[in-house]
N, C-alpha and C positions, 0 to 999 in steps of 0.2 A: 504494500500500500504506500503508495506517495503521497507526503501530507503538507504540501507544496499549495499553497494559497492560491485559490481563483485571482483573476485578473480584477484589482480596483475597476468600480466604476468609473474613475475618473480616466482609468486607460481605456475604456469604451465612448466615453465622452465625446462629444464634436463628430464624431464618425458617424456619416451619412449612411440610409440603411442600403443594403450592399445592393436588392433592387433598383432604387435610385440609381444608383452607383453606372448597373449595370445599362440601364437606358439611356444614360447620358454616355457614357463610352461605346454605347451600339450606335446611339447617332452619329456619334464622330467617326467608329469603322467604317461604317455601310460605304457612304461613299467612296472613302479610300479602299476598300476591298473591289471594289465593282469595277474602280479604274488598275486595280493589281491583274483581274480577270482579265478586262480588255487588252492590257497589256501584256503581261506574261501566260496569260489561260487559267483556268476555274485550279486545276492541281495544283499548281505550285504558288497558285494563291490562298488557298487553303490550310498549303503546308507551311507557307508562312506565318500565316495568321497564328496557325495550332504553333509553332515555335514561341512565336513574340508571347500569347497569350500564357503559354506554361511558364516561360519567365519573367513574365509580369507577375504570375502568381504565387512563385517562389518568393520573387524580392516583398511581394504583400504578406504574407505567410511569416517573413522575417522580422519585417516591421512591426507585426504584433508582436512577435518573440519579444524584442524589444521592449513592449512598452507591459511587458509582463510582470509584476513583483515578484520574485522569488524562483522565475524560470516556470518551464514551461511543462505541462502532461493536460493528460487527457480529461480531464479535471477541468484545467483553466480552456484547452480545446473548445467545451461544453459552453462555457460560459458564453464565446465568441459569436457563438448559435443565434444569442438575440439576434444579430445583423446581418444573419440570413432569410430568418422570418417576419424580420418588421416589415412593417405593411401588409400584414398578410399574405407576404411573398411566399408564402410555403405553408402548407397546409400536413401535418405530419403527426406518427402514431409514434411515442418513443418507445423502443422495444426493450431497450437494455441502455442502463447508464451505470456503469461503475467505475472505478481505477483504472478499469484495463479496458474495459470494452465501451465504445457508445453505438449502438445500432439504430436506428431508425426507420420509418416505409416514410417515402410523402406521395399523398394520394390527389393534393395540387399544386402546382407548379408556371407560378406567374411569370418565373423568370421565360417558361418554355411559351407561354400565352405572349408574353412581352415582345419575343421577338419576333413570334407567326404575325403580330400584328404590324411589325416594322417591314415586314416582307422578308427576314433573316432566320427564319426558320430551318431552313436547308446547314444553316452553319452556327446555330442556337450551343448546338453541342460543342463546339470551337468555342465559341465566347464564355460558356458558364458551367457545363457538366464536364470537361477534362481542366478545367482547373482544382477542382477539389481533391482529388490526391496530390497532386503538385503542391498545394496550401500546401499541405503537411512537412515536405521537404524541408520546405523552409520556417515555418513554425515550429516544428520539432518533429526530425526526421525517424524519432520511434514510431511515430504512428502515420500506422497503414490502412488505406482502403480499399475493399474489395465493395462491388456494386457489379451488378450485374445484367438491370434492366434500371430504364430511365425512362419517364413521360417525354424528355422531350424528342427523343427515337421512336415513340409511339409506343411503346409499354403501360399496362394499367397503372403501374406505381414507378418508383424509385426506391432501391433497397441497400440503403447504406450501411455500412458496417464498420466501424474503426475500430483498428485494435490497436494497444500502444504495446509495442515488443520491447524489451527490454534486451 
C-alpha cells in the first residue's frame, strides 16, 4: 500500500476541464490536419498527428507529476479523474478503485460526441483515446492501461483498466 497523498486541490486549480480543453485544440487541428492531408495524404497525416498527440500527452502527464505533493500513484492518478469528467464529459461505472488497480466502463463519451460533431470523428481516437496510456508515461510510468473497446471506435462502452506495477 502506498500512502503517498492525493494531489492538493490547489494543484487541480485553474485547470480547464480536459473537454474544454479538448475542443479548443480540435479547433485548432482540424484545419491544420486537413491541409497535412492535402498535402502529404490522409496516412502520414494521421501518423503524424498520432506522434505529436502521444507526446503532447507524455509532456501533460508530467506536468501533473509535477504539480503533485509527495509524488505520484495510482491514488493521486484517481484524483486527476475530476478533469476528465467535468462537464459531464464522461458518463462512467467505477468498477474497482484501490492502491493498485482503478478500473472503470464509461457508457458516455462527449469527448467521442465532440468530435462526430466537428466533422473529426474519423481521427477522434488520435486526439483523445490513444493519449490515455501515454498520460501514464509520463505521470508515473508504473501505471498501465489495458482497454480494449472504446465508444469512440463504435463499441457499446469503454473498459479501462489501470494497474500501477510496481
Amino acid at each position: 500500500m502506498n500512502d503517498k497523498p492525493a494531489p492538493s486541490r490547489a494543484a487541480l486549480e485553474g485547470e480547464i476541464g480536459i473537454l474544454a480543453r479538448r475542443r479548443i485544440e480540435a479547433g485548432i487541428i482540424k484545419p491544420i490536419f486537413e491541409e497535412m492531408v492535402a498535402t502529404i495524404g490522409e496516412e502520414q497525416a494521421k501518423a503524424i498527428l498520432d506522434t505529436a498527440i502521444r507526446k503532447a500527452a507524455i509532456k501533460a502527464g508530467s506536468d501533473f507529476a509535477a504539480k503533485t505533493p509527495g509524488g505520484t500513484n495510482l491514488r493521486t492518478f484517481q484524483e486527476l479523474q475530476d478533469l476528465w469528467t467535468q462537464d459531464d464529459a464522461l458518463v462512467i461505472d467505477v468498477v474497482k478503485a484501490t492502491d493498485t488497480e482503478f478500473h472503470y466502463t464509461v457508457k458516455r463519451c462527449r469527448y467521442a460526441e465532440t468530435y462526430r460533431e466537428m466533422g473529426l470523428g474519423e481521427i477522434g481516437h488520435l486526439l483523445s483515446c490513444n493519449r490515455d496510456g501515454v498520460f501514464c508515461t509520463g505521470y508515473d510510468p508504473r501505471i498501465k492501461l489495458s482497454r480494449t473497446k472504446t465508444l469512440m471506435q463504435g463499441d457499446d462502452c469503454c473498459n479501462f483498466e489501470y494497474r500501477l506495477e510496481e
